[in-house]
Structures are given as structure tokens and as C-alpha cells.
C-alpha positions as CSV (number, residue, x, y, z in Angstrom):
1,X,8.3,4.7,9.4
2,X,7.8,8.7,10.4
3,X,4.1,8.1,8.3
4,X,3.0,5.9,11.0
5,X,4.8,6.9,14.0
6,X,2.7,10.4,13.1
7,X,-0.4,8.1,12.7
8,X,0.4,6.6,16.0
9,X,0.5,9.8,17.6
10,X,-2.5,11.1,16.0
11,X,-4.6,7.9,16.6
12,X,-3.1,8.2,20.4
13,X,-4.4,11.9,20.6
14,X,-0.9,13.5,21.1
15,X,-1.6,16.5,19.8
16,X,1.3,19.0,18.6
17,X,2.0,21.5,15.6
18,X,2.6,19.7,12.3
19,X,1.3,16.0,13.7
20,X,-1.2,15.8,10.8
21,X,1.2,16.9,8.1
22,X,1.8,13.4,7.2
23,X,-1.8,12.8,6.2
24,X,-0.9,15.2,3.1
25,X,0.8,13.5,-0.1
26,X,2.1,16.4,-0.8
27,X,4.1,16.9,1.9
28,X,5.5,13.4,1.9
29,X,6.2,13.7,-1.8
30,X,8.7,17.2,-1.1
31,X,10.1,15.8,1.8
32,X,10.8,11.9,0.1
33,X,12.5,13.9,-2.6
34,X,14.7,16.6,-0.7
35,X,15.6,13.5,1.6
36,X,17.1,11.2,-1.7
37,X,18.8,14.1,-2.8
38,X,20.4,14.6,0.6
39,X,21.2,10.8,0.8
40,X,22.2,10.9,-2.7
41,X,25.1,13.9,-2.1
42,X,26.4,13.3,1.2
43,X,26.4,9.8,1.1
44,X,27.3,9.1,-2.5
45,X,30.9,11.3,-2.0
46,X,31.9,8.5,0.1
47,X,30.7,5.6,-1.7
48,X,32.6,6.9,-4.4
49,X,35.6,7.2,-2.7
50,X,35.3,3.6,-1.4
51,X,34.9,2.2,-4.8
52,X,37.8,4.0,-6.0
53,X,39.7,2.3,-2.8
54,X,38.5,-0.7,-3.9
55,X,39.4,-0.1,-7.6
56,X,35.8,-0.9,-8.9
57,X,36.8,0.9,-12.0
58,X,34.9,0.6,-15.2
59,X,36.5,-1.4,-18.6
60,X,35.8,0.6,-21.6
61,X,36.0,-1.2,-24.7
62,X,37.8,1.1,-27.6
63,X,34.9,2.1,-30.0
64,X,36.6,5.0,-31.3
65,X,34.8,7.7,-29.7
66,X,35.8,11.3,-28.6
67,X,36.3,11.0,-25.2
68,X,36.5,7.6,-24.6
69,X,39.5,6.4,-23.4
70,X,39.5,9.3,-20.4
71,X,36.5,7.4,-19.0
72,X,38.7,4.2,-18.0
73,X,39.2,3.4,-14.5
74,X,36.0,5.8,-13.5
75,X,34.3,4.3,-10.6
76,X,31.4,2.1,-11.5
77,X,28.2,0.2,-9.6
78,X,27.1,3.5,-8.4
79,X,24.0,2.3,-9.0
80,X,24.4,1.2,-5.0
81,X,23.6,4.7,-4.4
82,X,20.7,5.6,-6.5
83,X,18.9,2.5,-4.8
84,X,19.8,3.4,-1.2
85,X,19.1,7.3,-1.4
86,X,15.4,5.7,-3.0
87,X,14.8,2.8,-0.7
88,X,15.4,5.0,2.9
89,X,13.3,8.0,1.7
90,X,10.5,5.3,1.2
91,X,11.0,3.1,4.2
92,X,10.5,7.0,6.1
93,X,7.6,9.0,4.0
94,X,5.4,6.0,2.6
95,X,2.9,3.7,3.8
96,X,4.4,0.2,4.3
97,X,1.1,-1.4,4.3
98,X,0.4,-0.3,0.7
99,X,0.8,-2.9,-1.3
100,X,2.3,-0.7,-4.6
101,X,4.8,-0.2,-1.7
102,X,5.8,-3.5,-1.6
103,X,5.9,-4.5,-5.2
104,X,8.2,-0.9,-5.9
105,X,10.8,-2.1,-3.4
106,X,10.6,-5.7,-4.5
107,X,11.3,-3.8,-7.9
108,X,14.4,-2.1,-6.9
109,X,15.9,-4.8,-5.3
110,X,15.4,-7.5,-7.8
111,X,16.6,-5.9,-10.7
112,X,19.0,-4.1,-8.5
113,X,20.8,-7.6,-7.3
114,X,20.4,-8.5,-11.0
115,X,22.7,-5.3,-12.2
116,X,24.7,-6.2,-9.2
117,X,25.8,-9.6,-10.6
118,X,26.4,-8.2,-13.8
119,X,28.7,-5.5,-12.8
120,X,30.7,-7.7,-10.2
121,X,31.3,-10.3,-13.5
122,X,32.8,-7.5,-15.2
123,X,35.0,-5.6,-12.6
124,X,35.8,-8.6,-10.1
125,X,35.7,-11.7,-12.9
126,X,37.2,-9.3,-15.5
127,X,34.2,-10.7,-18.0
128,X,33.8,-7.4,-19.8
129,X,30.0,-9.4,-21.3
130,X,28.8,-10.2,-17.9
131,X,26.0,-12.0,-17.4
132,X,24.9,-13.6,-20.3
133,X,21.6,-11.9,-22.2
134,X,20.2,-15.1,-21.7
135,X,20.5,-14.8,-17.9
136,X,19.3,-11.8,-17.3
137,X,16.5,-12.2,-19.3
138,X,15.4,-15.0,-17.2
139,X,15.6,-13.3,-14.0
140,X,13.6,-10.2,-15.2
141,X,10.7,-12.4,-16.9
142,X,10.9,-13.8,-13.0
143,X,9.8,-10.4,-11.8
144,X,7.5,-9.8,-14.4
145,X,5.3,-12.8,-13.4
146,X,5.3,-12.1,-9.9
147,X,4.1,-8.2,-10.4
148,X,2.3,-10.2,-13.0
149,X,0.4,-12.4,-10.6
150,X,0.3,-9.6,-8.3
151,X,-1.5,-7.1,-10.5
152,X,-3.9,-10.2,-11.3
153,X,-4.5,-11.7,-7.2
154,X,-3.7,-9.1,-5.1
155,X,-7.5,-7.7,-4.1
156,X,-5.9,-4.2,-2.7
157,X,-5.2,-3.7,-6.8
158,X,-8.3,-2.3,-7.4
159,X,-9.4,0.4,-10.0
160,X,-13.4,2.3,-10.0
161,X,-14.4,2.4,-13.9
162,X,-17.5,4.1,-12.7
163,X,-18.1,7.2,-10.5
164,X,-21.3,8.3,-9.1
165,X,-21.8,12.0,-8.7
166,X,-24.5,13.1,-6.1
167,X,-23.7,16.8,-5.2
168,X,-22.2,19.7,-5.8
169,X,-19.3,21.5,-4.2
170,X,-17.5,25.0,-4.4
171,X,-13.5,24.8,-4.6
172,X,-11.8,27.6,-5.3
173,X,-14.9,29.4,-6.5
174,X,-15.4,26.3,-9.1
175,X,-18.4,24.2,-9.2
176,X,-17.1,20.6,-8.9
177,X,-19.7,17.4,-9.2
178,X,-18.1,14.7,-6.9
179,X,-18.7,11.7,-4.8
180,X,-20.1,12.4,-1.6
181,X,-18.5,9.9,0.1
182,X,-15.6,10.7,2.8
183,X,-12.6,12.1,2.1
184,X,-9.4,10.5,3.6
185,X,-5.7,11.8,3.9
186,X,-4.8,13.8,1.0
187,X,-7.9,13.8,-1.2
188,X,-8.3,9.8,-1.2
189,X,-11.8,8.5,-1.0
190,X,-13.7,5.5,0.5
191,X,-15.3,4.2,-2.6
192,X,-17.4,1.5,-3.6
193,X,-18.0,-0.1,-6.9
194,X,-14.1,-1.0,-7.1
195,X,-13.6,-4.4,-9.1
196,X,-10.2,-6.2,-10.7
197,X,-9.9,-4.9,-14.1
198,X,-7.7,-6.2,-17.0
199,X,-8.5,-2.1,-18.6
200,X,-5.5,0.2,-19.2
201,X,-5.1,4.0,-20.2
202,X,-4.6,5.1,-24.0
203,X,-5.1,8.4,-25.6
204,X,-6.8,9.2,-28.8
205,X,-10.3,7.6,-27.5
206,X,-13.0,9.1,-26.2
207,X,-12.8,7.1,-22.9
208,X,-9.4,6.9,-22.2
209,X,-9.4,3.0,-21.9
210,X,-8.6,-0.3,-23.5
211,X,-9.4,-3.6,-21.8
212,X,-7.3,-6.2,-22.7
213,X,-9.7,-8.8,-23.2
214,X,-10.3,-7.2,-26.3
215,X,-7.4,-9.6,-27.4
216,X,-9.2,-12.8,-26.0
217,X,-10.1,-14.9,-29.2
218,X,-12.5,-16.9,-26.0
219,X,-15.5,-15.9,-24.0
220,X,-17.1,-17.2,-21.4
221,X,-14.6,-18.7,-18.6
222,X,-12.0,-19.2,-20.9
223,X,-12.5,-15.5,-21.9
224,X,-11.7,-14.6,-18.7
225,X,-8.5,-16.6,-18.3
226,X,-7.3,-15.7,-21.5
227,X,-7.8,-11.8,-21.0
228,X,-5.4,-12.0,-17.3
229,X,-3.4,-14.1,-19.8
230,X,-2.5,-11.4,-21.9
231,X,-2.3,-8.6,-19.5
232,X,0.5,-10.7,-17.3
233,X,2.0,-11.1,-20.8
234,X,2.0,-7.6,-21.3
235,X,3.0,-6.6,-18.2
236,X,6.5,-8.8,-18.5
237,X,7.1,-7.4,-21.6
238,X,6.9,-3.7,-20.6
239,X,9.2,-4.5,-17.6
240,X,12.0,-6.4,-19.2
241,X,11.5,-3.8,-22.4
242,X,11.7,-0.9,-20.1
243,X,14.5,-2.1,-17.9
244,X,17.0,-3.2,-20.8
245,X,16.3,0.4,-23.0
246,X,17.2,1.9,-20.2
247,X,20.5,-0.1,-19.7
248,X,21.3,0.7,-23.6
249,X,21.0,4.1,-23.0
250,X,23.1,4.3,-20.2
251,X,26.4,5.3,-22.2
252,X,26.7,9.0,-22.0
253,X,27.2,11.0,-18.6
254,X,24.0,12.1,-16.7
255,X,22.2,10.6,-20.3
256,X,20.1,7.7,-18.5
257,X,20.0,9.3,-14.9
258,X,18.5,12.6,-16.6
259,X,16.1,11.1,-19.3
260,X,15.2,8.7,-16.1
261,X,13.9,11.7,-14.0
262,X,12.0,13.3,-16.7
263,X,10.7,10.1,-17.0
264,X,9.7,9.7,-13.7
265,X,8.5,13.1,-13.1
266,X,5.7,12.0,-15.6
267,X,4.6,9.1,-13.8
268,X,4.6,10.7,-10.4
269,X,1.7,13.3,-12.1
270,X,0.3,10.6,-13.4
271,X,0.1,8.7,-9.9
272,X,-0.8,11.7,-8.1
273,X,-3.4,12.1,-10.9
274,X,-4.7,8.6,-11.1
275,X,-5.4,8.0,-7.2
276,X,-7.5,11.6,-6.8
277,X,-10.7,11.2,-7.1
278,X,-11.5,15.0,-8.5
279,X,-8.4,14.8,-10.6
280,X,-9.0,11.2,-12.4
281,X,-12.8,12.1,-12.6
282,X,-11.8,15.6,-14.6
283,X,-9.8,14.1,-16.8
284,X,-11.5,11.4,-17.1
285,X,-9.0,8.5,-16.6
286,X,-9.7,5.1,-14.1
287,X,-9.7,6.2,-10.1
288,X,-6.6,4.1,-8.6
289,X,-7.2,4.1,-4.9
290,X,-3.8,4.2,-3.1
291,X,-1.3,5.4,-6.2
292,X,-0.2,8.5,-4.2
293,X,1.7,6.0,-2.7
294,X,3.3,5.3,-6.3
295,X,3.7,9.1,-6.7
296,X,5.6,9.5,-3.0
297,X,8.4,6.7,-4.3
298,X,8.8,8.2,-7.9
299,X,9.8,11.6,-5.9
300,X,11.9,9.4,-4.0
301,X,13.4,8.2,-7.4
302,X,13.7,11.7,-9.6
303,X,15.3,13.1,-5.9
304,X,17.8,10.4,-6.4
305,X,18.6,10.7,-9.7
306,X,19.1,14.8,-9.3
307,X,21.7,13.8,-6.0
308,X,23.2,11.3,-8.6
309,X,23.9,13.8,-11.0
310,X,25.7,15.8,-9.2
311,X,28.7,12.6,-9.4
312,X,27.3,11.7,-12.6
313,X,26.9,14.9,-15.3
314,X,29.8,15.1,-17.6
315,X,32.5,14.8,-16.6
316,X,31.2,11.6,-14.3
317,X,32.9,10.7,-11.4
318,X,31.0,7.6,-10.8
319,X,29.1,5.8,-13.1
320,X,25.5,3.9,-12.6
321,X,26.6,0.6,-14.4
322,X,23.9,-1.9,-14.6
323,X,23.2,-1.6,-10.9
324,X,21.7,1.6,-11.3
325,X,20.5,1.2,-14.9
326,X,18.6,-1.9,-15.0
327,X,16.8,-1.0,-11.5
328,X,16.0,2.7,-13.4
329,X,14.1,0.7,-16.2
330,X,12.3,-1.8,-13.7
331,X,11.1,1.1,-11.6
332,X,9.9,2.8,-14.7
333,X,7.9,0.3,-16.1
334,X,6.3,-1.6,-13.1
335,X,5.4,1.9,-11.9
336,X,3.7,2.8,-15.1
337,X,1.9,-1.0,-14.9
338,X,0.7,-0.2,-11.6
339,X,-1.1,3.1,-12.6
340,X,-2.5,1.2,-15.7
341,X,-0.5,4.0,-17.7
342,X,2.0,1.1,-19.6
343,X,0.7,1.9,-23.3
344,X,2.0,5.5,-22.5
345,X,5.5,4.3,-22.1
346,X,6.4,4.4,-25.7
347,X,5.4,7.8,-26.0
348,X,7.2,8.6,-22.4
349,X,10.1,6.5,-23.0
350,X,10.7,7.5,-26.7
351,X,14.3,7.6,-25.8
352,X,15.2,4.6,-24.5
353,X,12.6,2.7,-27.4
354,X,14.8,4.3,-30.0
355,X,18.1,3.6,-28.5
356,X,16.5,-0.7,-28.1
357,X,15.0,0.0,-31.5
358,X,18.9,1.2,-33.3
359,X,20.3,-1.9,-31.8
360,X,17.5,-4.5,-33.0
361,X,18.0,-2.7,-36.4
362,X,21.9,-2.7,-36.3
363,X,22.0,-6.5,-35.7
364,X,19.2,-7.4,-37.9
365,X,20.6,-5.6,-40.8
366,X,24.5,-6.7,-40.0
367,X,23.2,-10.5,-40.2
368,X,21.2,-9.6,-43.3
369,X,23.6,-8.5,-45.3
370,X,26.5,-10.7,-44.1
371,X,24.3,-13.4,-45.0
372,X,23.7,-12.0,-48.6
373,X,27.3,-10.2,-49.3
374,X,29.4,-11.8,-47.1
375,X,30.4,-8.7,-45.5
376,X,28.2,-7.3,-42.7
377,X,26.9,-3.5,-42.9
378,X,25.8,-1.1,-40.8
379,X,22.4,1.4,-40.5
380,X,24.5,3.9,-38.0
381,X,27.6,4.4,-37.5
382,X,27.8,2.7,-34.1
383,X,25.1,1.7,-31.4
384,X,23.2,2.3,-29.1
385,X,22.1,5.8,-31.1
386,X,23.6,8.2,-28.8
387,X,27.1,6.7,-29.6
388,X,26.2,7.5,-33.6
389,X,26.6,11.0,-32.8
390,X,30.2,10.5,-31.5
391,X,31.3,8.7,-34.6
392,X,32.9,9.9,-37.3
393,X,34.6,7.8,-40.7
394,X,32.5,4.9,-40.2
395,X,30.6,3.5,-43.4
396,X,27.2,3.1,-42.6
397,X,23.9,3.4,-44.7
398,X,23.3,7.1,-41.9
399,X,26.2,9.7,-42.0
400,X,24.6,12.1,-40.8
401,X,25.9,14.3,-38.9
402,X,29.5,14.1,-40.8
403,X,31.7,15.6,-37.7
404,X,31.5,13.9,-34.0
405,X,29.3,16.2,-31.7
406,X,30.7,16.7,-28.3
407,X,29.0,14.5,-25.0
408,X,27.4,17.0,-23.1
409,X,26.0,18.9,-26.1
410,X,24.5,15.1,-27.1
411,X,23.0,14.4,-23.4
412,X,21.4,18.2,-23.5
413,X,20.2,17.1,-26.8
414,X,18.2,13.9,-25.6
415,X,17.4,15.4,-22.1
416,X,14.8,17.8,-24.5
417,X,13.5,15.5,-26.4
418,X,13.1,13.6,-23.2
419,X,10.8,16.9,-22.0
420,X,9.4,17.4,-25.0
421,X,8.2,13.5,-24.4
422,X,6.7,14.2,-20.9
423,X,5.2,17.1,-22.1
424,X,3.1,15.3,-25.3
425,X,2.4,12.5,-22.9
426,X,0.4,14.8,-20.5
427,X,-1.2,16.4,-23.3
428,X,-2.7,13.4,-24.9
429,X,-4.7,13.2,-21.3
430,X,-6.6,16.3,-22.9
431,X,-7.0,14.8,-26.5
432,X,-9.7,12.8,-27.5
């Protein structure tokens, strides 16, 4: 809303001291994130203490892990406060005619309500399983089709494969060859040449790009159909994938709300990168037109995760539940669709795919050998991973480590290899 009551004033020629600051992504990025973090402090303190008024407490099931039991009655659904301290930094800093806008929010509030539903089974229905898998499942391959269909129709999703160089200019005493075409706002250019395009970024190739029609076993017509096909297929897989690691990995204070930020840190750069047309043309990566929108609403989401974490680092006041972590994971991967950067994500999101991953493998291999032994066993001594290192004089296949290590020094643990990630994700931008 400030973006274009500035615009208004500049378009109107009221002319005062910091009217064109708006035009700056930059600026609007800093000022989104100080604002969630704001939001996120003053306003999640009371929150909190309406939810403990209302005894929204969370039900801990007894696993047998150091520090458990402490954890009952701790407020839960704070997720209600990472969405609001992202959604009214947005609604002031972005551009509300962008259409990444619109799919983001659509994002947050879908799987938002979703993790809403779930959490009010639990506390207010005392269902400690919640919605079913089933359910939920249903509701996110819902999203996914839309963004799906969005990604596919939409004609403002546009990406330039190709771009023309016809001069030269000096920056900061470096001799740059770019388009000579105008530049708008905060280095945004009118382009032409922009088409729909099924391609998507990977590393370890010389061009940086994969087009899923690749995949398409048609040509022709059929090709065509059959290549959108696939990418909409992918696309719903990333987003339910994304959004359920991240619920998994929400066990541990601050653990998803800090791996989250890291997380979205990346895909800010990676926004910021992506719609610049000097940037994206250095390092060679597809020119998104209108992703520094997408970079303004993931500093929106790491400031709200940092406010949250002031409630939520060990020992956690308030707790996300699946409010706050499934809308985390949607965010994350429709983001990451949206910048064509999904095949990143398991690189990027190494932490949540191993936490999915020791689940799948847990099940899998309990069922396996129940069916063979009549007993069930275990790979780890309890799942999701990050609960293996709380465990101690469990039998499992994995003992290691033999003694329970504490929470925090566990969350610290994940939150670097959570950087260490983001930091090889960037890198493989460079390697070819």
C-alpha cells in the first residue's frame, strides 16, 4: 500500500525528500524485514498471552526424550503470528499488481488455514493425530495445481532465455555488456523476447538450465502438452514435499523457524538475482522479470521468523504448530517454483529432505521386518532425525551417538548445516 501511495505521489508530481525511495528493492526489502520483526515482537507477546488465556496448550506425546515433558501445556498455533508479521509487511512494501504477489499470499493463507485445522483438532477436539494425512494431502495437491495452472496460464510468468547485448557501460570502473533497453525501478528492465517456458535452473551444466520437456516421450502438440504436464507435476510435488519436511522438522525449539530463515535468505538472493538483468546475465541464470517482488516477501518471511524466535528459541514460549510450519514449507517451495530454482531445493533444504527421508526409512523398514520377523525394527532410535539425538537405550540398527545430546546444542547443530547448505547452493551458481 505505501509502494503505490509513493507511486501516486510521484506520478501526481508531489515532489518531497525520500518520495522515490520506493522505486528501490532494496529499500523495500530492509524496511519489509525490520517491519515483520517489529510485528513479530510486539505483537506476538500478546498473542501469546491470549493463547495461554485461552489454554491453546500443546499435547506432548511421552517419547522418552530429555526435556519433554516440561514442554506440556506451552502455547501452540503461534503460527498465527509468523503469517500476520509476513502478510502486513507485504500488503505495505510490495506491489499488489504483481502477480508472484498474489500467488505468495494465496500460499500463506492456504496452507496457513490448512495448519489451522489441524492444530484446532488437536487442542480444541483433543485428537492428538489431527487431520488425517490423507486430508491434508488433498488440500495441498489443491494448491499445487492452482500455482500449477498459474505458472502454466498466467502470461505475466514470463522468463528471457536470451539476452541481446548492444553496448557497453562503466559501473564502478567495470566494463559491463548489457541491454540497452530502459531501466525501470531498481535495476528492472523492459525486455522483449520473453516467452512461457517449461526450463528450470540446475548446477553442474554449462548453461544452467533444464527444460522439462526433456521428459516428454511426445513431440509435436502432444509434446507440448505433455512437457506443461510434467512441470505442473513437479511443481505439486515440490510444494506438498517442501511443506510436510518442514512440518517434520518442526520438533525442536527455534529448529524449523531457524533452518526456515536460512532457507529463505537463499531464495531472497536468488530472487533478487534472478529478476536483475546484469546479475542473471553474469551469472548466467534465466532473467525473471518481476521476482524482486519474490525477494521483498521472503524478507518479509526471514524478518518474521527472526521476531518469532525471540518466543521460540529454547526455552520456547510459544510454539509454531502446523499453522506456522506447514505455511513455512509452502512458502519455501512455491517461492523457489516461482524463480525456476525448485531442483535447488534439495540441496537448500537438505534438512528438512533428511528429516522426510528418516521417516520414510523408519516406516518402511518397521513394516519390513514386522512382516518377515514378526517384530518390527528400527533404523534410528526415534524419528523425525533430530529426535534420534535425544534418545538414548533404544535398539535400533544406528546408536550412534550412545548418550542424549542436549536441545539447543542439537538446533545449533542443524542451524549450520543449514548455512553450510545456503552457502553450497550459491556456489554451485559459479560451478559449471
Amino acid at each position: 500500500m505505501l509502494y503505490h501511495l509513493f507511486e501516486y505521489f510521484k506520478n501526481a508530481g508531489i515532489d518531497f525528500p525520500g518520495v522515490g525511495l520506493m522505486n528501490y528493492l532494496s529499500v523495500r526489502a530492509m524496511l519489509a524485514s525490520v517491519t515483520a520483526m517489529l510485528i513479530a515482537y510486539f505483537v506476538g507477546g500478546k498473542i501469546i498471552g491470549i493463547l495461554q488465556k485461552m489454554q491453546i496448550g500443546e499435547t506432548i506425546r511421552d517419547l522418552g526424550l530429555e526435556g519433554q515433558i516440561q514442554k506440556k501445556g506451552t502455547p501452540t498455533m503461534g503460527g498465527v503470528i509468523i503469517i500476520l508479521s509476513i502478510v502486513v509487511p507485504v500488503l505495505l512494501f510490495c506491489n499488489l499488481t504483481s502477480v508472484y504477489v498474489h500467488l505468495l499470499l494465496l500460499t500463506t493463507l492456504w496452507c496457513g488455514a490448512i495448519g489451522f485445522r489441524d492444530d484446532y483438532i488437536k487442542v480444541f477436539k483433543k485428537n492428538k493425530e489431527g487431520m488425517s494425512e490423507g486430508h491434508k494431502l488433498i488440500y495441498q495437491l489443491g494448491l499445487g495445481l492452482l500455482i500449477g495452472l498459474a505458472v502454466c496460464f498466467n502470461d505475466n510468468i514470463v522468463v528471457r532465455e536470451k539476452v541481446a547485448v548492444s553496448e557497453n557501460i562503466v559501473t564502478k570502473g567495470e566494463t559491463l555488456t548489457v541491454d540497452s533497453e530502459r531501466l525501470i525501478e531498481d535495476n528492472q528492465w523492459e525486455t522483449k523476447d520473453m516467452v512461457k517456458s517449461t526450463k528450470t535452473t540446475i548446477p553442474f551444466v554449462k548453461s544452467h538450465e533444464l527444460d522439462y520437456k526433456v521428459f516428454s516421450p511426445f513431440n509435436g502438440a502432444m509434446g507440448w502438452y505433455c512437457k506443461w504436464a510434467i512441470y505442473v507435476l513437479m511443481i505439486v510435488i515440490v510444494i506438498m514435499a517442501c511443506s510436510n519436511g518442514t512440518n517434520l522438522t518442526d520438533g525442536l525449539d527455534g529448529l524449523a523457524a531457524g533452518t526456515s530463515a536460512i532457507v529463505g535468505i537463499v531464495i531472497g538472493i536468488l530472487a533478487w538475482l534472478s529478476g536483475n538483468l546484469l546479475n542473471s546475465g553474469y551469472l548466467n541464470i534465466m532473467y525473471i522479470p518481476g521476482t524482486g517482488e519474490v525477494a521483498i516477501f521472503m524478507s518479509a518471511f526471514v524478518g518474521a521468523l527472526l521476531g518469532f524466535l525471540w518466543y521460540n528459541a529454547y526455552p520456547a514460549q510459544v510454539f509454531m504448530g502446523d499453522t506456522g510450519s506447514l505455511t513455512l514449507g509452502g512458502i519455501i517451495g512455491v517461492s523457489a517454483i516461482l524463480i525456476r530454482k525448485e531442483l535447488l531445493l534439495p540441496i537448500l533444504c537438505g534438512v528438512f529432505l533428511v528429516e522426510s527421508l528418516s521417516v520414510i526409512m523408519q516406516r518402511l523398514y518397521f513394516k519390513a521386518t514386522k512382516k518377515k520377523y514378526g517384530e518390527g525394527r528400527r533404523i534410528f532410535k526415534c524419528t523425525p532425525l533430530h529426535h534420534h539425538f535425544q534418545k538414548e537405550g533404544m535398539p535400533a540398527l544406528i546408536q550412534s551417538p550412545k548418550r542424549a545430546i542436549p536441545e539447543p546444542k542439537i538446533v545449533a547443530r542443524f542451524w549450520f548445516i543449514g548455512i553450510i547448505l545456503a552457502v553450497a547452493t550459491l556456489a554451485l551458481l559459479k560451478i559449471r
